[in-house]
Backbone as numpy.savetxt, mean C-alpha at the origin, in Angstrom:
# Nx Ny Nz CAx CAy CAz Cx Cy Cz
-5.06 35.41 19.85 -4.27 34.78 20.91 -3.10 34.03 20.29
-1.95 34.43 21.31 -0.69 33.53 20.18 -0.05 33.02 21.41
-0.03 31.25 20.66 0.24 30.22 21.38 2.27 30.14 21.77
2.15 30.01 22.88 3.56 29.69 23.10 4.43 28.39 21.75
5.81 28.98 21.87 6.41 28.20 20.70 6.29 26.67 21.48
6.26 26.55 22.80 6.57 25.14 22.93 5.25 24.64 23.07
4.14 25.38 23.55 3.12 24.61 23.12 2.48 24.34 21.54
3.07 24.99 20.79 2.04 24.84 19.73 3.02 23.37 18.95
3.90 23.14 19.07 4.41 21.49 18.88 3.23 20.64 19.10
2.64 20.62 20.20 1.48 19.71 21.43 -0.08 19.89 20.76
-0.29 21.20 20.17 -1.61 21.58 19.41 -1.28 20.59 18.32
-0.95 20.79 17.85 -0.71 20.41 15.93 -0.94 18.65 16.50
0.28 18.40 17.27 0.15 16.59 17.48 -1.43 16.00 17.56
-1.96 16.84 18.74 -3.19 16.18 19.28 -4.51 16.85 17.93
-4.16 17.68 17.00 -4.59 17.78 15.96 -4.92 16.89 14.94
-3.49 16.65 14.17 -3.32 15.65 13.60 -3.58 14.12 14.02
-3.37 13.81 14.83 -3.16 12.37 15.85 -4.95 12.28 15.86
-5.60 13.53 16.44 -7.47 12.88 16.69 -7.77 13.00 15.06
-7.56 13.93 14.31 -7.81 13.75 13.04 -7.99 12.27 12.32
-6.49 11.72 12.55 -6.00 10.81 11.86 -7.26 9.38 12.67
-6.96 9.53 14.08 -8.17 8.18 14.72 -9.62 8.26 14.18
-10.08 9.78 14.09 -11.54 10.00 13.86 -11.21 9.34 12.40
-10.60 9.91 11.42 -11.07 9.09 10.27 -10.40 7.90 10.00
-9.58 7.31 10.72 -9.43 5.80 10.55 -10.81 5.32 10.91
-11.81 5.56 12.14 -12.88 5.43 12.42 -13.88 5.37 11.68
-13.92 6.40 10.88 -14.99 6.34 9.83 -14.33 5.62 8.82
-13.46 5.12 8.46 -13.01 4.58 7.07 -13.67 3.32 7.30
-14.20 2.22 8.61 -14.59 0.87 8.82 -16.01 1.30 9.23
-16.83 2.48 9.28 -18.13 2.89 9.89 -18.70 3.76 8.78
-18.49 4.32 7.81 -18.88 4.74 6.42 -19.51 3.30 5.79
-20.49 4.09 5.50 -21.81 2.93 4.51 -21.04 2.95 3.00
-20.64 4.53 2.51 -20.48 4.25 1.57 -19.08 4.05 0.88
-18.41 3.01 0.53 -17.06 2.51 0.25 -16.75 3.79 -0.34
-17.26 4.54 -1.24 -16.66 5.37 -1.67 -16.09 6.93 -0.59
-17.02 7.11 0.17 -16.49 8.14 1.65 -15.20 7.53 1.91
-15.56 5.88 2.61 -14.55 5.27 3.58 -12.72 5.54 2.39
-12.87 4.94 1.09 -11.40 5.89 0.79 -11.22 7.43 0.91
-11.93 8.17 0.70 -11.74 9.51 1.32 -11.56 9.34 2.35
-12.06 9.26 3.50 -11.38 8.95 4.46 -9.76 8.36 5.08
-9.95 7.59 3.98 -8.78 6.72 4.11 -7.60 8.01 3.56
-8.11 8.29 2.65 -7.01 9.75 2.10 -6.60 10.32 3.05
-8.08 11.10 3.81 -7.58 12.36 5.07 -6.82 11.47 5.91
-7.15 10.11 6.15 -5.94 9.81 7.48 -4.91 10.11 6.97
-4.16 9.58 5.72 -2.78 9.19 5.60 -1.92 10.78 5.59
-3.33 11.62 4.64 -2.49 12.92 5.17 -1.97 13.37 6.75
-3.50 13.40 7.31 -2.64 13.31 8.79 -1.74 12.78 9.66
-1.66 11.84 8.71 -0.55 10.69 9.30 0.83 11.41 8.87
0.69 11.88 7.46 2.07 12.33 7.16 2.34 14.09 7.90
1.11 14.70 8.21 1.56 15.35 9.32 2.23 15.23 10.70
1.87 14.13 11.25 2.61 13.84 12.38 4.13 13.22 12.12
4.28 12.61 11.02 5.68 12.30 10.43 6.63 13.95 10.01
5.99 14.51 10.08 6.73 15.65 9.82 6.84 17.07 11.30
6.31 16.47 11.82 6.51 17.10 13.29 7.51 16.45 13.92
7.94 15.08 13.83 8.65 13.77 14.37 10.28 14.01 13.68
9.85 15.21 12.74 11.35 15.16 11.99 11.67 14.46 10.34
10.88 13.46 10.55 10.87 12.34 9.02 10.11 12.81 7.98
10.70 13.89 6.96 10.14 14.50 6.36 9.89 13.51 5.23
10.22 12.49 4.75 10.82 11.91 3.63 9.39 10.95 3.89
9.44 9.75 4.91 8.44 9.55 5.37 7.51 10.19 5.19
6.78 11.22 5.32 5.77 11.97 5.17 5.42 12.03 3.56
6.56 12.77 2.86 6.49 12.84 1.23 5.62 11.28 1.20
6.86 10.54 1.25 6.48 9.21 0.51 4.92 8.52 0.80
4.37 9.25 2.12 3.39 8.56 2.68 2.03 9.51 1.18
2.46 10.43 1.01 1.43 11.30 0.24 1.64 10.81 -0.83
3.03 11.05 -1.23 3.33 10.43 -3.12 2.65 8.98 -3.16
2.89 7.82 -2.54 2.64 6.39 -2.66 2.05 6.36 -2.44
1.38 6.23 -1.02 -0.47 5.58 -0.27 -1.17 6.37 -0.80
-1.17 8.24 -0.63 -2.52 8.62 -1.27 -2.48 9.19 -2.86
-1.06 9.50 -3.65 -0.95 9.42 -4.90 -1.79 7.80 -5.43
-1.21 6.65 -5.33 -1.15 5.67 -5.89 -2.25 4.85 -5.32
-1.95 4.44 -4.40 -2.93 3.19 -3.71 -3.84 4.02 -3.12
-4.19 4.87 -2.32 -5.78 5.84 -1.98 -6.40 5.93 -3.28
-5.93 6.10 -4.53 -6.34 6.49 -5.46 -7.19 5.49 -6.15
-6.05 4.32 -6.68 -6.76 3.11 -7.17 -7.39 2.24 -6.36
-7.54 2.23 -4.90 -8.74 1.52 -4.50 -10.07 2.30 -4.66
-10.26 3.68 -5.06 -11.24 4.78 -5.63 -11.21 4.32 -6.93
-10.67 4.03 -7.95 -11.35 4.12 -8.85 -11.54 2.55 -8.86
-11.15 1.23 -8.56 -11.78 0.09 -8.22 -12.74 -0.05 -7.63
-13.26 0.73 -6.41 -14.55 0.91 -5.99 -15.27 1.28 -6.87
-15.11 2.53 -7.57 -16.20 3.16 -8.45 -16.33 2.22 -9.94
-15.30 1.79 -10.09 -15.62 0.94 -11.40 -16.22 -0.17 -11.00
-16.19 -0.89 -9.91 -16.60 -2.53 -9.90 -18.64 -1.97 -9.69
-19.06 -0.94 -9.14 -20.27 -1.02 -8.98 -20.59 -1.92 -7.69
-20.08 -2.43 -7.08 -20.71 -3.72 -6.08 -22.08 -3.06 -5.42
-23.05 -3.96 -5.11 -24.11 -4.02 -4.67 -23.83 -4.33 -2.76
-23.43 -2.84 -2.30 -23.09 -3.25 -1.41 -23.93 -3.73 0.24
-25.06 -3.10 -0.40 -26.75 -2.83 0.54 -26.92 -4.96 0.47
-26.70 -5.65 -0.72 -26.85 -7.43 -0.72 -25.89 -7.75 0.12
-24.57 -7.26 0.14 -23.13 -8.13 0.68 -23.67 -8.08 2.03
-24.17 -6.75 2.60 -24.43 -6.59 3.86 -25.98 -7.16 4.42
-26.32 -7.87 3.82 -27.46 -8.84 4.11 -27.28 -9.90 5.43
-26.24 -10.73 5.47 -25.62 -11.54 6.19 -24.64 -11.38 7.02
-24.31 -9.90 7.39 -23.28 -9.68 8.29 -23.78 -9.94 9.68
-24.34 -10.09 10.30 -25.45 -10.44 11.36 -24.74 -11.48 12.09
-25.06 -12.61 11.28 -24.27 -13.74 11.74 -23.03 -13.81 12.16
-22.20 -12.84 11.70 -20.71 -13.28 12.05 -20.62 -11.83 13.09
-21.69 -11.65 13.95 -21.31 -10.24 14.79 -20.84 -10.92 16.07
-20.92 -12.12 16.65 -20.45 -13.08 17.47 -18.57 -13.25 17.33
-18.72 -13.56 16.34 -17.25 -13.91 16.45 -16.42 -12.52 16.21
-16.83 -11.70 16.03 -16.67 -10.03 15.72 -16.19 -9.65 16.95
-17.34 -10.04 18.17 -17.16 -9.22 18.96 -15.95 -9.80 20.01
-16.02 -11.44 19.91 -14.88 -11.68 20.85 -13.40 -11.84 20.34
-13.46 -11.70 18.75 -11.84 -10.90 18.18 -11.92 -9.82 18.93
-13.06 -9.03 18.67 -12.63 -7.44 19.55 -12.27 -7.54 20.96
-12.90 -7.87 21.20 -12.63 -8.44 22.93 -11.17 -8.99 23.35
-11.19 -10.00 22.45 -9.55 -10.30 22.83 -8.53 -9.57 22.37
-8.75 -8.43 21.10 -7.83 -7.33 20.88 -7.35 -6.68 21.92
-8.56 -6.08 22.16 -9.02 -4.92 23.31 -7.93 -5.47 24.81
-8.02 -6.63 24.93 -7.55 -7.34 26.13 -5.78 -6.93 25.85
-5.78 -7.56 24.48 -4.46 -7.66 24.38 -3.31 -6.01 24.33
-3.91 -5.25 23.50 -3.76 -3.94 24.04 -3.41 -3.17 25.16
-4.09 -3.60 25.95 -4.22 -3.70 27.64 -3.19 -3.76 27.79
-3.19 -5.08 27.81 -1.39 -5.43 28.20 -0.40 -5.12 28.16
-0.68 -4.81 26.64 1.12 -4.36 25.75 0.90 -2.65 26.73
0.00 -2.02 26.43 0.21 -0.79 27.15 0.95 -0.79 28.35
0.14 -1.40 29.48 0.35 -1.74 30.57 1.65 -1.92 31.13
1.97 -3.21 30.08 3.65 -3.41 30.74 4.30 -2.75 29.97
3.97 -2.33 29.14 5.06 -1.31 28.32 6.15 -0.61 29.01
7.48 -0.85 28.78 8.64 -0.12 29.31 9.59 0.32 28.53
10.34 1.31 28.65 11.47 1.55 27.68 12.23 1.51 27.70
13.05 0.82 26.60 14.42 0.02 26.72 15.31 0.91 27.39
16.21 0.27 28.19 17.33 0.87 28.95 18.30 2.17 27.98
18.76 1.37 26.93 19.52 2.30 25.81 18.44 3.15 24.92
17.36 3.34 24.91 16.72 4.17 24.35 16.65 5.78 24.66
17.31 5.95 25.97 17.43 7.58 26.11 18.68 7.68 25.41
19.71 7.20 25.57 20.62 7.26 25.04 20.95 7.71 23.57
19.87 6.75 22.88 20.23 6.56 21.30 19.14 7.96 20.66
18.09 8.68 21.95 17.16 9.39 21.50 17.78 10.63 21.40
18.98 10.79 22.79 19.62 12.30 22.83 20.93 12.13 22.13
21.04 11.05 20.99 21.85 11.46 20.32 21.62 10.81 18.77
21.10 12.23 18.53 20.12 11.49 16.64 21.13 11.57 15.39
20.52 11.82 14.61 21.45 11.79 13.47 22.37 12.54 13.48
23.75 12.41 12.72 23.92 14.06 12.61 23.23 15.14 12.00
23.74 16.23 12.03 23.39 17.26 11.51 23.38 17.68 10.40
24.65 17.28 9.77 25.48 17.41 8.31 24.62 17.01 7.06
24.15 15.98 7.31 23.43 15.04 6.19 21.92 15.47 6.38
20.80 15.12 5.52 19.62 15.24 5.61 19.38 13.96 6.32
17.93 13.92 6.48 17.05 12.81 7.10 17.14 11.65 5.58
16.90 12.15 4.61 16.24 11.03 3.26 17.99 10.50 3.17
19.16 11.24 3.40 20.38 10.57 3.43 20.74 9.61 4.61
20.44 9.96 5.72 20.65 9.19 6.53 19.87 7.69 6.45
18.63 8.03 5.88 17.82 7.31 6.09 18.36 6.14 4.91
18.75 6.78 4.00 19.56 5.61 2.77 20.50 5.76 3.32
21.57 5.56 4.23 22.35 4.71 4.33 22.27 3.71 5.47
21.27 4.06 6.02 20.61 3.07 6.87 20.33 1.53 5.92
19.55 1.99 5.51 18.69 1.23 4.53 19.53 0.23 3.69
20.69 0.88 3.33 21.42 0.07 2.41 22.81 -0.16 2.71
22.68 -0.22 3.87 24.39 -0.83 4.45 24.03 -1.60 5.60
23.25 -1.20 6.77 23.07 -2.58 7.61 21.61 -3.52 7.16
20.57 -2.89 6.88 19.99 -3.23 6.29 19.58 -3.83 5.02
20.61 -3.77 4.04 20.51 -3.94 2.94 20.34 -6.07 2.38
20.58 -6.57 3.09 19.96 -7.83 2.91 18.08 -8.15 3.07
17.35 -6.90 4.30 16.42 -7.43 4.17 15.71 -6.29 3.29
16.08 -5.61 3.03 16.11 -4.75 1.68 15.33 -5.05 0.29
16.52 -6.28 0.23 16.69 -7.23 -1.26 15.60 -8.23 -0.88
15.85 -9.07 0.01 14.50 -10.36 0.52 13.22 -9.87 0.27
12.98 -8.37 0.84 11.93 -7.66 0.65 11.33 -7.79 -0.70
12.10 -6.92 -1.59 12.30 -6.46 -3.26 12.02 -7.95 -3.62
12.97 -9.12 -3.58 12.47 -10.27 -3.70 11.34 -10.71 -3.53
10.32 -10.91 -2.76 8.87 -11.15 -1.89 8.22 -10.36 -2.83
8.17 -9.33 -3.28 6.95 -8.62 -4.08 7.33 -8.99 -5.51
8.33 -8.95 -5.72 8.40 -10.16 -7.36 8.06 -10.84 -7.72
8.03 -11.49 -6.48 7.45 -13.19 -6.56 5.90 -12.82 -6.76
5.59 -11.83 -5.74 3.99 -12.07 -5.87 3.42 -11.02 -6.81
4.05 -10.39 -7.25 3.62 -10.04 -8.68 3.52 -10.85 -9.98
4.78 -11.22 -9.90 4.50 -12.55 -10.76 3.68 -13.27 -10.83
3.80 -13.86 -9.63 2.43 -14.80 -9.40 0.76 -14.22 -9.63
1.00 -12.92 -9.42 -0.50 -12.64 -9.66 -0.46 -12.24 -11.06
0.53 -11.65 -11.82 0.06 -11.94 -13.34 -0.06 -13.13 -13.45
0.59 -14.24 -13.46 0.29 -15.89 -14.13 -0.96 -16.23 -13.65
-1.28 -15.64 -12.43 -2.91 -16.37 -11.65 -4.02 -15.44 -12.72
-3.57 -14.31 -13.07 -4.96 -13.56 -14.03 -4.75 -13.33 -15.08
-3.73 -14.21 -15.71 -3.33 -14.36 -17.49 -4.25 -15.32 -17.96
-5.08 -14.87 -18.62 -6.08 -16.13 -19.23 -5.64 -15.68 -21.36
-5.34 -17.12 -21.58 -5.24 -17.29 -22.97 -6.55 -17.22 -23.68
-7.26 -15.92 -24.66 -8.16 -16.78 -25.58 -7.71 -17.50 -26.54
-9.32 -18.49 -26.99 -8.36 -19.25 -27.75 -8.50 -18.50 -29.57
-9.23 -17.50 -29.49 -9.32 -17.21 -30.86 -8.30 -15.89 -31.33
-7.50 -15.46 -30.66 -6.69 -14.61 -30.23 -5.17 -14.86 -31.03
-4.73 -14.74 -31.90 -3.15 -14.55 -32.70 -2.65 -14.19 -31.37
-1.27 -14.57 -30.65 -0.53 -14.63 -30.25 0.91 -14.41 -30.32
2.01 -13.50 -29.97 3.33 -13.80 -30.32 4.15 -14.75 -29.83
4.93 -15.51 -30.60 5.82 -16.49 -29.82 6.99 -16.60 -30.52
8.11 -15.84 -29.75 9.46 -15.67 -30.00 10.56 -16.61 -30.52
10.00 -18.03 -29.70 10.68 -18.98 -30.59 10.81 -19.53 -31.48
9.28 -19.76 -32.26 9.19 -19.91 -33.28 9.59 -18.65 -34.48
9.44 -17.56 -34.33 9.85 -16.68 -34.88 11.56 -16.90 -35.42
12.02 -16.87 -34.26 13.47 -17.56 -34.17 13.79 -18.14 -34.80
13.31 -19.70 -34.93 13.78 -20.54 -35.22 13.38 -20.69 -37.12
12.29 -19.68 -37.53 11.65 -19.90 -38.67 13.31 -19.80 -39.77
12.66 -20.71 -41.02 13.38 -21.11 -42.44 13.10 -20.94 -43.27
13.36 -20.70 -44.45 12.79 -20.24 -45.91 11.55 -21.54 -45.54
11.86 -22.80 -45.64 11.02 -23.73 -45.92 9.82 -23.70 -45.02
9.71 -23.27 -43.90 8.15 -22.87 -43.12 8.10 -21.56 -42.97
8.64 -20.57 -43.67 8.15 -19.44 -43.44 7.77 -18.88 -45.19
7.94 -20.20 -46.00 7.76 -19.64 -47.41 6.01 -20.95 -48.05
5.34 -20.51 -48.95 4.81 -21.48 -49.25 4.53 -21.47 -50.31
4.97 -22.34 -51.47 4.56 -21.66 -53.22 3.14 -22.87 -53.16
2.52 -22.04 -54.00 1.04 -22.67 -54.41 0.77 -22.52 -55.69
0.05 -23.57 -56.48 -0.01 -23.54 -57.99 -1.80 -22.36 -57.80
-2.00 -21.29 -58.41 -3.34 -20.56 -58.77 -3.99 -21.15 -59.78
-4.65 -21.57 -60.36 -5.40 -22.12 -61.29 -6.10 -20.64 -61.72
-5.70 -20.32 -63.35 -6.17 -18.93 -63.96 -8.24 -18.57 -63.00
-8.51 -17.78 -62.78 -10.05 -17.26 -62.76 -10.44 -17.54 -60.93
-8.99 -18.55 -60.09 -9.41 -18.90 -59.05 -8.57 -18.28 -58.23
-9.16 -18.20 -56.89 -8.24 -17.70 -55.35 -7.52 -18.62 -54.73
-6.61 -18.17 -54.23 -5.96 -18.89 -53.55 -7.00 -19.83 -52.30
């Protein structure tokens, strides 16, 4: 059976799209941390399928190269290296199923709403039936977006993860103390007279 060209746009979406919910689903309902990042993998792929039906091919790449190259990856091998005992952690989850349920509750509520009144902006047909040009790719358009009206929160951005990189090396730099060390200034600043030391040997003895 062969699907009409304009329906099979509509297959693939509701493909990808239940794909992507079912295993966001299991990524918080998997026992074992190690499934729930697999999981977490298959969403982002599906995710970058629907980014590529939408047109945003670049988006899509980046969603595979970065989240499931890089970060899907190393929260897998941080799971598998730390070992956690995860059958103890889940000893005491019991107690906090109360306050669980009326975050959910008031999510759920709030959802509601935003759906509900949801409307679409007046200029949004406008700006939809008339997209990029043609001339340029999507990953071009998309950088000069990025770096001409955008380009201040760009930098603030780039700024913000510096900071907290930084900060999280200085928070998990621990000095030993039996540990030789380099230190540039003193290096620097060294003179024949502290970087030299004559000592008398006495014949048959060590220094």
């Amino acid at each position: 059976m062969i699907l009409p060209a304009t329906l099979l746009p509509a297959v693939f979406f509701y493909l990808f799209a239940g794909m992507c919910v079912a295993c966001a689903f299991m990524v918080i309902a998997g026992k074992n941390p190690v499934h729930s990042v697999l999981y977490l993998i298959l969403a982002f792929v599906n995710a970058s399928g629907l980014f590529v039906l939408m047109g945003a091919e670049f988006l899509a790449m980046i969603l595979i190269v970065v989240y499931v190259g890089a970060v899907a990856v190393l929260f897998l091998f941080v799971v598998m290296m730390l070992d956690v005992d995860f059958t103890e952690l889940r000893q005491g989850v019991l107690q906090y199923l109360p306050i669980g349920i009326v975050v959910g509750v008031i999510f759920f509520f709030e959802l509601v709403a935003v759906v509900g009144a949801w409307v679409i902006a007046p200029g949004m047909p406008q700006a939809i039936s008339s997209p990029t040009p043609t001339t340029i790719t999507n990953t071009e358009a998309l950088g000069r977006v990025l770096y001409t009206q955008y380009v201040y929160y760009f930098q603030a951005a780039g700024l913000v993860l510096l900071v907290a990189m930084i900060g999280a090396i200085v928070l998990t730099l621990r000095h030993k103390p039996n540990v030789k060390r380099q230190n540039i200034s003193d290096q620097v600043a060294r003179t024949k007279e502290t970087a030299m030391e004559v000592r008398q040997v006495r014949p048959g003895q060590g220094i």
